[in-house]
N, C-alpha and C positions, 0 to 999 in steps of 0.2 A: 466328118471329123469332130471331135470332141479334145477337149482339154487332156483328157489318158491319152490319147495318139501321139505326145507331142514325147520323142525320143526312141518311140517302139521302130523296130527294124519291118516291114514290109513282106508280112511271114511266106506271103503267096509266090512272091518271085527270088526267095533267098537260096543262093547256092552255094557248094562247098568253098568257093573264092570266098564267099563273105563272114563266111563262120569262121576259117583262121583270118580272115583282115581282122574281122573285130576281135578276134580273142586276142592277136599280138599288139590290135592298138590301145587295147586294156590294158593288157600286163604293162604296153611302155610311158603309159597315163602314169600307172600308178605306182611306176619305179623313180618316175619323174617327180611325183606328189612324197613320196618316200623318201628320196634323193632330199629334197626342201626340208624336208623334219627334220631331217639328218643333220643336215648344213645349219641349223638354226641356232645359236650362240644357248649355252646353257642359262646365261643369266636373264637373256629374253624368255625361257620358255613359259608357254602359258598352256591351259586346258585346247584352246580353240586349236592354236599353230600345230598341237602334237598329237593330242588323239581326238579334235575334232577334224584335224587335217588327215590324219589317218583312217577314220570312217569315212571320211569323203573319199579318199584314193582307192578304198577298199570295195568300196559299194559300186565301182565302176565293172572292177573283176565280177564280184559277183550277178551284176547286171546281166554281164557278158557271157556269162553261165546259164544264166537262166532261160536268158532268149536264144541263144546259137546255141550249147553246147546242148543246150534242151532238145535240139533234134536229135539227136541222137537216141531217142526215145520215143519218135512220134513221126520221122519225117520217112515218108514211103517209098523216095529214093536212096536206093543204097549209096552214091557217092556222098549224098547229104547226110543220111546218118553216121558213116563212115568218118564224115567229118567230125559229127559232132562228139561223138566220140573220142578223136582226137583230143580238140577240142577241149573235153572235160576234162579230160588227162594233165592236156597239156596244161588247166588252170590250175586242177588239183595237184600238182606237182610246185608250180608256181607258189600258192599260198602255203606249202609245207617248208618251199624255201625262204618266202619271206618270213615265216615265222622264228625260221633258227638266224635272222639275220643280227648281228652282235651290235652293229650298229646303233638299229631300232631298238634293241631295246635299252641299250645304254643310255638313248634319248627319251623313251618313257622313263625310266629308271630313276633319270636325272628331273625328269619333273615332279614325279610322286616325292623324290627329298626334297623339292622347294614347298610343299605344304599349301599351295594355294585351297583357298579354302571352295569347296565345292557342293552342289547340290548333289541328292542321292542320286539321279540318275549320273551324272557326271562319276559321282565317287565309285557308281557301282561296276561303271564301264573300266575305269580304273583298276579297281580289283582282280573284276576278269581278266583285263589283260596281263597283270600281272600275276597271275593264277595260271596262265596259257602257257608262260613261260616257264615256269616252274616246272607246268607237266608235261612241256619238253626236253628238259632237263640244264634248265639253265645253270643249278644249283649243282649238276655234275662235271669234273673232270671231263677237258676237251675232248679227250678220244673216247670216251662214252656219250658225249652229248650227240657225236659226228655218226657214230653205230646208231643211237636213238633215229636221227635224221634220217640215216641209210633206210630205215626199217619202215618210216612213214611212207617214203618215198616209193618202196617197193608194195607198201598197202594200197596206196592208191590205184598202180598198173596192175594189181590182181584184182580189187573192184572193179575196175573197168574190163579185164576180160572175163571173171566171172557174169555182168551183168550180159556182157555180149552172148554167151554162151549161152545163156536163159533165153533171152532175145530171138536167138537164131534158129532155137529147135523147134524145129517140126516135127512130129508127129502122130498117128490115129491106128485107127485101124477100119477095116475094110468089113461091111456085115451084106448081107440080104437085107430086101423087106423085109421079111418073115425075121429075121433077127431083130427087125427093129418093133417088135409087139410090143405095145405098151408105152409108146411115143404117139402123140398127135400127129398126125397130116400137116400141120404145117413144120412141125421143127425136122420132119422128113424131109416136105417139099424144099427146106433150107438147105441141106447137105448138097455136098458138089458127088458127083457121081463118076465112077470108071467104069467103063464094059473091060470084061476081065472072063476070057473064052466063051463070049459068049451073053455071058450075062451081067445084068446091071448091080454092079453094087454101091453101095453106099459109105463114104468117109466120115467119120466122127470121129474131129480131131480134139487135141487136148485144149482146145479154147471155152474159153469158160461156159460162152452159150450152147457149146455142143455139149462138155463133159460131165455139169453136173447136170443136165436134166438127162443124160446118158443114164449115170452112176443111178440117177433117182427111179428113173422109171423101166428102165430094158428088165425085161425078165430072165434074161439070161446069167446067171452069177459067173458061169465059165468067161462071158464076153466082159463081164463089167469089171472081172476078176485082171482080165490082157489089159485093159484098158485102161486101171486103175496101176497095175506093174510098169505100162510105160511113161504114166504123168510121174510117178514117184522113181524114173531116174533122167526126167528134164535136167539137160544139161551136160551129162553124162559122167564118164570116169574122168574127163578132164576137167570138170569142176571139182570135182569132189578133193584131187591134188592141186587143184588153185583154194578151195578149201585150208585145205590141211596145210600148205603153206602160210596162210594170213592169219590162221590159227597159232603157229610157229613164231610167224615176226610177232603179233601180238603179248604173246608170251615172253619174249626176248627184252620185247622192249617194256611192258608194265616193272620184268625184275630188275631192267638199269634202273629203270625211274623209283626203286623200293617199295612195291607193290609186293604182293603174296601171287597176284593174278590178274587178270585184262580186268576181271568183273569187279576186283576192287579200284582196280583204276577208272573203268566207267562211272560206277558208283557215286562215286567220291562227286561227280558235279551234277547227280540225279536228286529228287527231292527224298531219296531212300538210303540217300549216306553210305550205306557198309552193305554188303553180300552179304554177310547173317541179315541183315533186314528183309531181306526179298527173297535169302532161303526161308525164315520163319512165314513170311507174309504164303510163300507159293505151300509148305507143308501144311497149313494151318487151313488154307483152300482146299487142300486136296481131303485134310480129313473130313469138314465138312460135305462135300462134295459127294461123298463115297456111298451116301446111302441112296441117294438118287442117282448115281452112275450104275449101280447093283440094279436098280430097278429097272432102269432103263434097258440094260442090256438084256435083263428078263423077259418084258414087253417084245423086244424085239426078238430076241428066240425064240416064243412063242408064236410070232408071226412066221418068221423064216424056218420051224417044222425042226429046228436045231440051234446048234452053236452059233454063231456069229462070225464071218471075218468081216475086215475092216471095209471093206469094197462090199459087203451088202449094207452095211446098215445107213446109205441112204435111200435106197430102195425099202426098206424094212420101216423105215422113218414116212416114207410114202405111203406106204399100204396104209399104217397105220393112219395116217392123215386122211386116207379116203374111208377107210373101213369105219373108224370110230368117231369122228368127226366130219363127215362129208363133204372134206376140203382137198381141191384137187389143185393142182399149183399152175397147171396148165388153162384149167378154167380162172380162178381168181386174175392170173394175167389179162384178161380177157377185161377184166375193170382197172387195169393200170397201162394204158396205151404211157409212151414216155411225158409225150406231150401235156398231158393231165400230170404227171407227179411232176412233172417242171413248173405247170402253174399253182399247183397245191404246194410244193416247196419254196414259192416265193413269195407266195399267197403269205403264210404260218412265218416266214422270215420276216417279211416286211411289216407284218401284223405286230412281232415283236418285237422289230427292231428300231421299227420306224425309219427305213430304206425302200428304196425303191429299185426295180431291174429294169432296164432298157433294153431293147436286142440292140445289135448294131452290123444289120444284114450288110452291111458295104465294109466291112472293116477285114485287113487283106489279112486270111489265116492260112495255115498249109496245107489243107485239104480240104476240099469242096462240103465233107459230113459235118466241120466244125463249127460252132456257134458261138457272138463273142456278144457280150452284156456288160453294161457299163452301171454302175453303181450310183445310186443317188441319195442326198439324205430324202424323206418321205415330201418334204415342198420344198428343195431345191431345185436350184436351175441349171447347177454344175456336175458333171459326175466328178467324182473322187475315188474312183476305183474302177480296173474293169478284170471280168472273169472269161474262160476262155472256156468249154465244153467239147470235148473230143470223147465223145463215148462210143464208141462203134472197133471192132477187131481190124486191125489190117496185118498183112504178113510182115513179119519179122520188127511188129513195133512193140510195145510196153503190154505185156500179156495180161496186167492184174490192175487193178482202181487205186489211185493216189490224187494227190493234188501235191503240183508244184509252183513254188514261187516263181516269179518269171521278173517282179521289180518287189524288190520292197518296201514297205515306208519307213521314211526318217524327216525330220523337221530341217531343212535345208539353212543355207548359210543367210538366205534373204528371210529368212521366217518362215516363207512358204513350204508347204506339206508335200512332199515327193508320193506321187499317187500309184499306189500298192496296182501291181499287175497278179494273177496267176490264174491256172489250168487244173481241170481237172482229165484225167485221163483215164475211160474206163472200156468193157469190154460188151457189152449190151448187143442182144440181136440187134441185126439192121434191119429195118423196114423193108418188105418185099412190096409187090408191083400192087398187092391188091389188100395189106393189108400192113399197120402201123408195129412199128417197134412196141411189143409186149412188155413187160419186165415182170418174172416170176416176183413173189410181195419180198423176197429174201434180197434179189436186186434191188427193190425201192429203199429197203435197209441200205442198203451200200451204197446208191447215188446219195441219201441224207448223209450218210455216215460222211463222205468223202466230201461234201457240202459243208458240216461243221466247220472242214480245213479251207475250204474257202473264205468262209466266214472271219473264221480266226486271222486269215493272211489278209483279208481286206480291206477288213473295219480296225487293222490294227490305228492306235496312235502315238505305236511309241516313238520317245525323243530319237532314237539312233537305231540305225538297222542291226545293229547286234542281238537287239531285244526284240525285234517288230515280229507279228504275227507268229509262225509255229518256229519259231527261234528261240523255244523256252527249255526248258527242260526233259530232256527226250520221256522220261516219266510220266508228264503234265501234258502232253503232246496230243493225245487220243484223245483227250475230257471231252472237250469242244463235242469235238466229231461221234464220240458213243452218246454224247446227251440228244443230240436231233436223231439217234438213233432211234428215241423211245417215241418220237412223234408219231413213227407209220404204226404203231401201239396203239395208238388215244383215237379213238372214237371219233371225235369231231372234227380231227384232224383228217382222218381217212374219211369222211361221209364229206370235207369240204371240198372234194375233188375227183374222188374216183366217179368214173361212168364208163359203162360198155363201147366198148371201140364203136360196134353197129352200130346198136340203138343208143347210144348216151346216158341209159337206165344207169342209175348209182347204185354202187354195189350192197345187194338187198342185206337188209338188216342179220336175216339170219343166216347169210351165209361169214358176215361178219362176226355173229357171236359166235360161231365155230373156229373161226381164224383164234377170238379172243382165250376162246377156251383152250385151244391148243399151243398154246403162246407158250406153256413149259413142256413140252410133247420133246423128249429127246436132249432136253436143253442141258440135263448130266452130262450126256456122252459128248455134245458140241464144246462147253465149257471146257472140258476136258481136256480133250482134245489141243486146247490153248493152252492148258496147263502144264500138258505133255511137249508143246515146243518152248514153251518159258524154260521148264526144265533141262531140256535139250541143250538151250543155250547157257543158260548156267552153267551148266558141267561143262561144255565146250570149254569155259575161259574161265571155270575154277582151278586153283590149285591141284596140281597134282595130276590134273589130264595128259593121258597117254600118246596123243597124238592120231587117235585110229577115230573119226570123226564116224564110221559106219558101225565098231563096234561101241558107241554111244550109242547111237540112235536106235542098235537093235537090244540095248539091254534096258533102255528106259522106256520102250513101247509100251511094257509091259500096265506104263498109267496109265493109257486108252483103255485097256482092260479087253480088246485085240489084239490076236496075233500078230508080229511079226510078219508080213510079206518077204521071203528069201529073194535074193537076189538083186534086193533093192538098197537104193539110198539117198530118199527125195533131198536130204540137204545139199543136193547139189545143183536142187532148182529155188532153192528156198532164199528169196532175195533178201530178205530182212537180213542176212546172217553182217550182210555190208551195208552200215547205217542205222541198225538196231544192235547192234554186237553186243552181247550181254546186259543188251535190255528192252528184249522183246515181252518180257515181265510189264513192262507198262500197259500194254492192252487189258491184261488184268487189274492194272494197279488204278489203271487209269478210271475204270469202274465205277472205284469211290468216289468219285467225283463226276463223272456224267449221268 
């Protein structure tokens, strides 16, 4: 036990009893703590009694989010995820109602006109709040603020079952050996197998470890072509109308609030201000862009004897990595066991940071593959942070790499510092019987990338969890995480840790300066590619959308500078669309700054 232990729930033995216990003794904490602010004479109020009293009653809910309703993303029993699901629901429905509460904010209201004078964090928290209210339409006529309400309310329960619907799908498809040419022996020996009249075949499902080194290396375009048709409509037709509904409220409720659109009402609290900023910023890339995406698709026609669809060119992106550059992605895995980019990524953190990682093999998590690490300054004796590591596929849990808060920090009422909890959640082979979790170099990008958010959620110290860790500006949100991006780039960085699973040999120089050299190999058509869903969501939530969310998708393809797939309409597996909502632009925007 360590000092981070002291609040955390007991991940190993939590059941769906515990996840609504905690979520309703949250919400009655903090109706309780709300209740008081309420009841508090105008002429007493002060900063502490209302909206330090109010971050404290708040941080409880969110607490109770992070750690219960979090299973709902990670936990392997279905009645526990089930829960937590619930769970989320049931908070995020909670905080939409405390927000429209008339009460509360008549009692912020009433302290911002007593003038106390305040420091900026104090002042700034103030603003926000009073800024939240506003963009719920406080400023509106009762029977439009109560339709505003209606509309959050029903955003939340379509978040939540669109994320289920991603969650839950299964899908692959079924090959031969002989169909699987051009795949290694072990990511074959990995696949689960049916006899099917007869004969053995082989599943390659749509999980990350299967599908892209599928997509990359099978030689078959017919197969890679099924394969690529069934990840791009994860989710199915019944997302795509839980889509087009929360595209609908969204729109409804930006024009009570006097918006033009969702994307200016996002906007508006992004570091990008206005939708002309981030239409200029995204055109202004794309024309850039355009002379290297032209080549690129060149390159790869070249290779592939013809045109391009969208479903070869990471096969085509392959060839060319082996053929021109001598770089095989299967081999370079072969010098990034996980274990090595865990100690190389903590190694380069604590180098810079002047921190330290601790494991903390006894510490109770929800599944036996998970890792938890406690955070230290570089010669302290206290942790002040601990992180949590669940990188491995399991059915029906979180299909793609994020990091979530699980506590966050804020400076507490005795002075002391509330010690930042959070997880990262990713999708990494899993180690087999004879030989260690790989990660192709594109994966070690992504555990750094997804490590940033660690980072950022850890070491935060801001005064009040409103502000603490990735609580900034959905715009500003990536920086962190695309700057440890460029580390698995830097030379010194990769020679301080890569070595051969076997032998321990570190990855030879020259296979490295082929990595380096191909480092722009394709990077047109990838960027792009980002550009194309930045785009996407813009238009979703500009002015003047139609409401047909599939005939977007299939007339703005045309940026990839590939075809269209018919019969397709992957935003209905596309989680960002709830929680990045017109401003998935940040991955781009974020750029400038990582």
């Amino acid at each position: 036990m360590t000092a981070v232990d002291a609040g955390l729930p007991d991940f190993s033995a939590m059941t769906p009893e515990d996840v609504t216990r905690a979520c309703e003794d949250a919400i009655a904490a903090c109706d309780a703590g709300v209740d008081a602010i309420v009841a508090t004479p105008d002429a007493e109020r002060t900063f502490a009694n209302t909206l330090g009293a109010l971050e404290a009653a708040t941080d409880g809910v969110s607490q109770a989010s992070g750690q219960y309703a979090f299973m709902a993303y990670v936990a392997s029993e279905d009645a526990l995820r089930e829960a937590g699901r619930d769970a989320e629901e049931r908070i995020e429905k909670y905080l939409v109602d405390l927000s429209f509460r008339e009460d509360l904010y008549a009692a912020i209201k009433a302290f911002a006109e007593r003038g106390e004078s305040l420091g900026p964090d104090e002042q700034r928290l103030l603003d926000f709040e009073l800024r939240d209210y506003r963009r719920n339409g406080f400023e509106l006529p009762e029977a439009e603020r109560a339709r505003v309400r209606k509309l959050s309310d029903e955003l939340v329960s379509l978040g939540v079952e669109f994320q289920k619907n991603i969650s839950e799908w299964d899908d692959g498809i079924l090959v031969s050996r002989d169909e699987l040419a051009g795949l290694p022996e072990p990511f074959v020996d990995s696949l689960r197998t049916e006899e099917v009249e007869g004969e053995t075949l082989y599943r390659v499902s749509l999980d990350y470890p299967e599908f892209f080194p599928f997509m990359g290396k099978a030689r078959s375009s017919d197969l890679r072509r099924t394969l690529f048709a069934k990840e791009q409509v994860k989710g199915g037709d019944a997302n795509v109308a839980v889509l087009e509904r929360a595209l609908a409220a969204r729109r409804e409720a930006a024009g009570l609030l006097g918006y033009d659109s969702w994307a200016s009402y996002a906007h508006e609290v992004c570091m990008s201000k206005e939708r002309e900023r981030v239409a200029s910023f995204l055109a202004d890339l794309r024309e850039r862009l355009a002379a290297k995406v032209e080549a690129d698709v060149a390159l790869m026609a070249e290779v592939n004897g013809g045109p391009v669809n969208i479903w070869d060119w990471r096969y085509c992106h392959d060839q060319l990595l082996q053929t021109r550059f001598a770089v095989d992605d299967f081999e370079v895995a072969q010098y990034f066991p996980l274990d090595a980019c865990l100690e190389g990524l903590f190694a380069v953190s604590q180098n810079l940071l002047g921190v330290r990682f601790e494991p903390r093999p006894n510490a109770p998590v929800w599944h036996e593959d998970v890792q938890a690490f406690d955070v230290y300054e570089a010669d302290g004796d206290e942790a002040f942070a601990r992180f949590y590591m669940d990188l491995f596929p399991r059915p029906n849990t979180y299909g793609h790499a994020a990091a979530f808060t699980l506590r966050g920090g804020r400076v507490l009422p005795d002075g002391s510092y509330q010690k930042p909890v959070s997880a990262i959640v990713a999708n990494f082979t899993k180690p087999s019987a004879d030989t260690p979790s790989l990660l192709r170099h594109s994966e070690v990008e992504t555990l750094f990338h997804e490590f940033g958010h660690i980072l950022h959620q850890t070491l935060t110290r801001a005064t009040y969890a409103r502000f603490s860790g990735t609580r900034t500006e959905r715009d500003f949100v990536e920086a962190p995480s695309q700057m440890l991006e460029h580390w698995v780039w830097d030379r010194e960085v990769l020679a301080s840790f890569t070595r051969h699973y076997e032998t321990g040999e570190p990855l030879p120089d020259s296979l490295l300066d082929s990595m380096l050299a191909a480092k722009t190999l394709s990077s047109g058509v990838m960027t792009v590619r980002q550009l194309y869903f930045a785009h996407l969501d813009q238009a979703y939530h500009a002015p003047g959308f139609d409401g047909d969310s599939t005939a977007a998708t299939r007339e703005l393809h045309e940026i990839t500078s590939f075809p269209y797939t018919p019969d397709t309409h992957f935003q209905s597996g596309w989680g960002h669309l709830f929680g990045y909502d017109a401003r998935y632009y940040g991955y781009l925007w974020s750029h400038v700054f990582g």
